[in-house]
C-alpha positions in Angstrom: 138.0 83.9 87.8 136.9 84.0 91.4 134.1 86.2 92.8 135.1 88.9 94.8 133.5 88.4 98.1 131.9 91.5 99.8 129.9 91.6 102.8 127.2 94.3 103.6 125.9 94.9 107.5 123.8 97.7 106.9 121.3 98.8 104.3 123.3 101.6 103.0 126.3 99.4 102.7 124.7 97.5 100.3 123.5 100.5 98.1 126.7 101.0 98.1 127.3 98.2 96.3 124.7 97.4 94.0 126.0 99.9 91.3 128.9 97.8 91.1 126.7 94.7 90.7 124.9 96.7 86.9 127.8 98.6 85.8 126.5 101.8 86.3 125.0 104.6 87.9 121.1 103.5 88.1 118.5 106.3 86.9 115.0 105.6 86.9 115.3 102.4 87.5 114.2 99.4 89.7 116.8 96.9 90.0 116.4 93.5 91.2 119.2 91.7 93.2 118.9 88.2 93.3 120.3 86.3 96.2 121.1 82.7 95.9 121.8 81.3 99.5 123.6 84.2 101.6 125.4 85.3 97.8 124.1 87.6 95.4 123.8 85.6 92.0 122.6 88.9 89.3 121.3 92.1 89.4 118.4 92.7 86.8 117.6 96.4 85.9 114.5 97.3 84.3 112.8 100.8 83.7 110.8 102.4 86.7 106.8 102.7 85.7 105.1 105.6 85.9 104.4 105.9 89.9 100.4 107.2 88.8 99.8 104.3 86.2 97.0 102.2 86.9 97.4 99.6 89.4 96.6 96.8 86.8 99.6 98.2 85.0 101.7 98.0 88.1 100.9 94.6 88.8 101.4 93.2 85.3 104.8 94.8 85.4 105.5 93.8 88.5 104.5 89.8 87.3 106.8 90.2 84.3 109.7 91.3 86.6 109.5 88.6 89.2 109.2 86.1 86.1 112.2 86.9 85.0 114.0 86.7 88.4 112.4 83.0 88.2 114.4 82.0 85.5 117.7 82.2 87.0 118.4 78.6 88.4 118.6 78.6 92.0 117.4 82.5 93.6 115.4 82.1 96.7 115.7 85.7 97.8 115.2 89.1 96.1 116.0 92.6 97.5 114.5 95.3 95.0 115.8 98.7 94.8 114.2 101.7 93.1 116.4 104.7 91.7 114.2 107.9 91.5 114.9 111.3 90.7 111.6 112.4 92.9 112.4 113.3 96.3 111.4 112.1 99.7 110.6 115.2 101.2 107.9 115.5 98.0 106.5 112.1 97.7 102.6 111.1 97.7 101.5 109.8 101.3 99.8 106.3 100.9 97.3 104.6 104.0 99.8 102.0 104.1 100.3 102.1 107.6 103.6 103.5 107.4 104.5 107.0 109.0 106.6 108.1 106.3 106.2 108.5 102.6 108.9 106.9 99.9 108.4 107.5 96.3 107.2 104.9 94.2 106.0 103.1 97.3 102.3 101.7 95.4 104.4 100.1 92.7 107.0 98.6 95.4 104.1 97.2 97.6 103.1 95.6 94.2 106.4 94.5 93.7 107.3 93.1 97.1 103.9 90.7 97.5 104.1 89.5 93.6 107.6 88.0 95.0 106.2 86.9 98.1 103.6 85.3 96.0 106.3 83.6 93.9 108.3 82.3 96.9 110.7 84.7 97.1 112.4 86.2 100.6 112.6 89.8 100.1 115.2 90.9 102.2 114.3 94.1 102.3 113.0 96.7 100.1 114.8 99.5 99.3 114.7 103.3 97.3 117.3 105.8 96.0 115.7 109.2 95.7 117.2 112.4 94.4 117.4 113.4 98.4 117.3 110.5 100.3 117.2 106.8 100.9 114.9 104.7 102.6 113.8 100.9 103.2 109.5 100.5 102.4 109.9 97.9 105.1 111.4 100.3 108.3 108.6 101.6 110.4 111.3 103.2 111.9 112.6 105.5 109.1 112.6 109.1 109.2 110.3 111.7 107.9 112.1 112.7 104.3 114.2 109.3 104.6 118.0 109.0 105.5 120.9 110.9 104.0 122.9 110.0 101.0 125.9 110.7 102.7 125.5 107.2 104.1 126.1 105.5 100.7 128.7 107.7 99.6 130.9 107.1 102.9 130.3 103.4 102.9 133.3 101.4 104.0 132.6 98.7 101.4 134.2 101.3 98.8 137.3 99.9 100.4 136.5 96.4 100.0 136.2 96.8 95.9 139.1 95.6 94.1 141.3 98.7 92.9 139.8 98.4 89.5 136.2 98.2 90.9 136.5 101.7 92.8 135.7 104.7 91.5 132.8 106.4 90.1 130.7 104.2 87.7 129.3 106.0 84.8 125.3 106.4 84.1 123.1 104.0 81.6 123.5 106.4 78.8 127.5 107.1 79.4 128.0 103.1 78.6 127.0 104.0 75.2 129.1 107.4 74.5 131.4 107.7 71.9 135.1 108.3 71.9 135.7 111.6 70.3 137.7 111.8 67.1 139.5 114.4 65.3 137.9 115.1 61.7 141.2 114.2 60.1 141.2 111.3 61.4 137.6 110.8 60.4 138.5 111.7 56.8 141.2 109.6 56.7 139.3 106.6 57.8 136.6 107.7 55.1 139.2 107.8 52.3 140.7 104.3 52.6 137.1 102.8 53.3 136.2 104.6 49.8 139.3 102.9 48.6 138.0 99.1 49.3 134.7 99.9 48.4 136.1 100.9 45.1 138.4 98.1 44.6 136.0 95.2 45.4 134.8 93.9 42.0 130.9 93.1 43.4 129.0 95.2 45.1 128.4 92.9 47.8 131.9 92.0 49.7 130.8 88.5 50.6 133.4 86.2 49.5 135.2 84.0 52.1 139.0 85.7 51.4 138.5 89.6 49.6 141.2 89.9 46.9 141.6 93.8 47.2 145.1 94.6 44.8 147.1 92.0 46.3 146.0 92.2 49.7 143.8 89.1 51.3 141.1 90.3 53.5 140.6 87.5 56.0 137.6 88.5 58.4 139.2 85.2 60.6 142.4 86.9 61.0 140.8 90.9 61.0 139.2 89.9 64.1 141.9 88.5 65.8 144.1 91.7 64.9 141.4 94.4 66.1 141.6 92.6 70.0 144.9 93.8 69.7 144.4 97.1 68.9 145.4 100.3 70.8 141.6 101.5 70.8 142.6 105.2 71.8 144.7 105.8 68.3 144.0 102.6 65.9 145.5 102.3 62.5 143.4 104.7 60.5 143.7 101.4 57.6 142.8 98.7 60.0 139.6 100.3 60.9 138.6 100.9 57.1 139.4 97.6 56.5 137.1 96.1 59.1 134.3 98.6 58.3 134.4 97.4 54.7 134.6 93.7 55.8 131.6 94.0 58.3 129.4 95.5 55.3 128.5 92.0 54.0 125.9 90.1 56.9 127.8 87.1 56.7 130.9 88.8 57.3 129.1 91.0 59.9 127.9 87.8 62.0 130.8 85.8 61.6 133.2 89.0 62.9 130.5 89.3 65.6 130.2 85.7 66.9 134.4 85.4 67.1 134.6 88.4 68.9 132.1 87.2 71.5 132.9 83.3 71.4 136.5 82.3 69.9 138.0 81.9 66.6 136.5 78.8 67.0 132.9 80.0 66.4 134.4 82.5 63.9 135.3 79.0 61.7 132.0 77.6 62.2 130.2 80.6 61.2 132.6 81.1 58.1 131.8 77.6 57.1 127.8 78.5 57.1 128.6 81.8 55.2 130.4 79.4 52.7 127.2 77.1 51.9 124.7 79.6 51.9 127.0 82.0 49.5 127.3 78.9 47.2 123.7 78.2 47.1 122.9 81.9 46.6 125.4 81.9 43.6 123.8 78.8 42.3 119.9 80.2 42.3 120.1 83.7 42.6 117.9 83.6 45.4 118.3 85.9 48.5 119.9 84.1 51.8 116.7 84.9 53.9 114.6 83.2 51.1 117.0 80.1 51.1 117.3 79.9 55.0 113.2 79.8 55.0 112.6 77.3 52.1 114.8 74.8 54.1 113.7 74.5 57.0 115.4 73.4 60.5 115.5 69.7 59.5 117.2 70.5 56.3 119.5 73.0 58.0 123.5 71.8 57.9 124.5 71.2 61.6 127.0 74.2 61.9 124.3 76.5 60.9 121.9 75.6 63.8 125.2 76.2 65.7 125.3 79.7 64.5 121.7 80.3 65.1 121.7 79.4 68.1 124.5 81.3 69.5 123.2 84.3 67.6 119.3 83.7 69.4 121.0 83.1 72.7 119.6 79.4 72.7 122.5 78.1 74.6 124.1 77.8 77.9 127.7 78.2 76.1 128.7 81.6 78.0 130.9 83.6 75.5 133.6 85.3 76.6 133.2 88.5 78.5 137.1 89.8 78.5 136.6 89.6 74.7 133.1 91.3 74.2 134.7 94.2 76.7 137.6 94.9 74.2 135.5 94.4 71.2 132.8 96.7 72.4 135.7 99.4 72.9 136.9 98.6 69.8 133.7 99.0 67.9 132.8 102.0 69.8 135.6 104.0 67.9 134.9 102.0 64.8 131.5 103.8 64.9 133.1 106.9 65.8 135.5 107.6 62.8 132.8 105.7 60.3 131.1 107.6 57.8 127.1 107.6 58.7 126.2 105.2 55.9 129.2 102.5 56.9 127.8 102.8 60.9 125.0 100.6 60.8 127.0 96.9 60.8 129.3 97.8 64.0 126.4 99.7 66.0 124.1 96.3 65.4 127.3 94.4 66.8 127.8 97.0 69.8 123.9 96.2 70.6 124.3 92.1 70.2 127.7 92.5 72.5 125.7 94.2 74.9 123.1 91.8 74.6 124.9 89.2 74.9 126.9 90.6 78.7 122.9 91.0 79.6 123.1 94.6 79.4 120.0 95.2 77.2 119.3 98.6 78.4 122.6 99.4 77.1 121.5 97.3 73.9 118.2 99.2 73.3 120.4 102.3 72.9 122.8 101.2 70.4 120.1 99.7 68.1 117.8 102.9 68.4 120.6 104.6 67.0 121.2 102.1 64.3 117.2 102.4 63.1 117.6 106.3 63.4 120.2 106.1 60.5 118.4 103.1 58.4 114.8 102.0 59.9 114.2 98.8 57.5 118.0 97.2 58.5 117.4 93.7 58.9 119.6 93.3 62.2 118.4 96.1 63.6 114.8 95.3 63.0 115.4 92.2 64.5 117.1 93.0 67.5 114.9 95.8 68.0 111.9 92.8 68.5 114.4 90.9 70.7 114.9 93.4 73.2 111.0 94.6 73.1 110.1 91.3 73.8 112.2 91.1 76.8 114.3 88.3 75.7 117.6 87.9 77.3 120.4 84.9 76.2 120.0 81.7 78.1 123.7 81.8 79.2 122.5 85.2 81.1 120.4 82.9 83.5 122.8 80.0 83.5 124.9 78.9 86.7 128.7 79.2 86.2 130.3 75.9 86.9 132.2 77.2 89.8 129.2 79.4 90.9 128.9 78.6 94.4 127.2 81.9 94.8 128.5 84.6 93.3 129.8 88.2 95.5 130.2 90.7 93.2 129.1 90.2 89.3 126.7 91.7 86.6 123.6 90.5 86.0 120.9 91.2 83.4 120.1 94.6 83.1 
């Protein structure tokens, strides 16, 4: 796919465009674009701090963000952007020399000279506020900054492809449900019942799940939901992949062929297959066996699968078919009953993860611990996101990257 090419003259052009570049509507945020050569290359969104925290605070926030610029290959310039719901015409003077006051101008002095520090050209410096915009580095702009009505009447609107125009939704509207009718709800309920009742174990692990002459393939369930009309799916289908996605194996096998391939579906079927054998043979819980032996000891398709899982890979999945599986899973999780929910909301947060949305991720796995707080995936993905850690294939270069126009970063 080529990058869209779109060139900004003047500050408020490129507000303009930096939405496009997360996805969404910024709120409270500071968003880092990273320029590689003339290009932008990623946008990185993280939460704005407090603008009265300490100023050790600010500055070890303001280290971890400019680290985490420094591990995309290749950025030489950063221009950071805050999005603030204070105003200009309210915000805290500071003896910076500057006649005009910006919110959340300590924190972006911070900001700016931990970048400088790090080698970075910041290109300018810019905030979003709930009446205003403004650039920390003009002398020259006005008392209660400059109107918004720049942004909004930007000509690079026009430049978007016809797909990319329009208003973008907020953080929290990424992870909104589709609304469905109770019937429908019920009848989605009913046949899920159904399979739960019909599968002889209580666990519905097995490879193939005999259910009254039906073969449950999770390869070929997968392959059939990308089709899907996801406005009005089969009420069946969607009990059938609910009931499927119950078992963890199932669960990350489903999960890695929806972001990946069939091909990595295969692979991760054949580690389910050794690990169900083993835990048939001693009785002993996956987790146990996975711990007793060890990486060395670990069949090669299963560090495969961890890996992809951990993001420990440049391999970048594939992000036409994480799009339609998120809106697929999205009203999965909408006509599931509460219990069955927590399996596809884990696989809406990994998805997300895996795009480098993990704002978007932290929302989906809240709401997975709100329902069960000791869920294994959600635990661990909850520790992922804390910890800050995005996939390796979020900072790697494209191989026909020359410097990318118009693309999602981290956020």
């Amino acid at each position: 796919m080529q990058p869209t090419i779109v060139k900004t003259s003047e500050a408020y052009d490129f507000l303009a465009l930096v939405p496009q570049l997360v996805g969404f509507q910024p709120e409270q945020s500071m968003v880092l674009v990273a320029f590689r050569g003339n290009r932008t290359c990623g946008a990185l969104r993280f939460n704005l701090p407090e603008p009265d925290a300490a100023g050790k605070v600010h500055k070890r926030i303001a280290t971890t963000l400019i680290g985490t610029l420094c591990k995309i290959p290749g950025v030489d310039a950063v221009v950071p952007v805050a999005y603030t719901s204070e105003s200009f015409a309210t915000a805290p003077g500071l003896p910076s020399g500057i006649p005009h006051a910006i919110p959340h101008e300590r924190f972006m002095g911070c900001l700016v000279k931990r970048a400088e520090l790090s080698g970075f050209l910041v290109r300018d410096a810019l905030c979003v506020g709930a009446d205003a915009w403004g650039s920390y580095l003009d002398a020259e702009c006005p008392p209660g900054g400059r109107p918004l009505t720049e942004i909004a009447a930007s000509t690079v609107h026009e430049s978007l492809p016809v797909l990319g125009r329009g208003s973008l939704g907020t953080l929290a509207s990424g992870t909104e449900l589709p609304r469905v009718a109770p019937a429908r709800r019920e009848r989605v309920a009913r046949a899920y019942r159904r399979y739960c009742a019909l599968q002889p174990s209580a666990d519905p692990q097995a490879e193939l799940l005999p259910v009254v002459g039906e073969v449950l393939d999770p390869l070929e369930i997968t392959e059939e939901a990308l089709t899907w009309n996801v406005t009005a799916p089969d009420t069946d289908a969607i009990a059938q992949l609910l009931f499927v996605l119950q078992a963890p194996g199932n669960r990350d096998q489903v999960m890695l062929q929806f972001a990946f391939g069939r091909a990595a579906g295969e692979t991760a079927r054949v580690v389910n297959q050794y690990y169900w054998a083993l835990q048939a043979v001693t009785g002993r819980t996956i987790d146990d066996l996975v711990e007793e032996e060890g990486e060395e000891r670990r069949p090669a398709e299963a560090v495969i699968v961890g890996d992809l899982m951990l993001g420990l890979t440049d391999t970048r999945p594939d992000p036409e078919r994480i799009e339609r599986a998120i809106a697929l899973l999205k009203t999965v999780v909408a006509s599931a009953p509460k219990a069955a929910r927590l399996a596809p909301l884990c696989m809406l947060s990994w998805l997300s993860w895996a795009l480098g949305r993990g704002s978007v991720a932290g929302i989906f796995v809240e709401q997975a611990l709100a329902i069960d707080p000791d869920y294994g995936m959600a635990e661990l993905l909850y520790r992922m996101l804390c910890a800050g850690l995005l996939p390796d294939w979020a900072y790697a270069v494209p191989f026909d990257d020359r410097g990318a126009g118009r693309g999602s970063g981290p956020t």
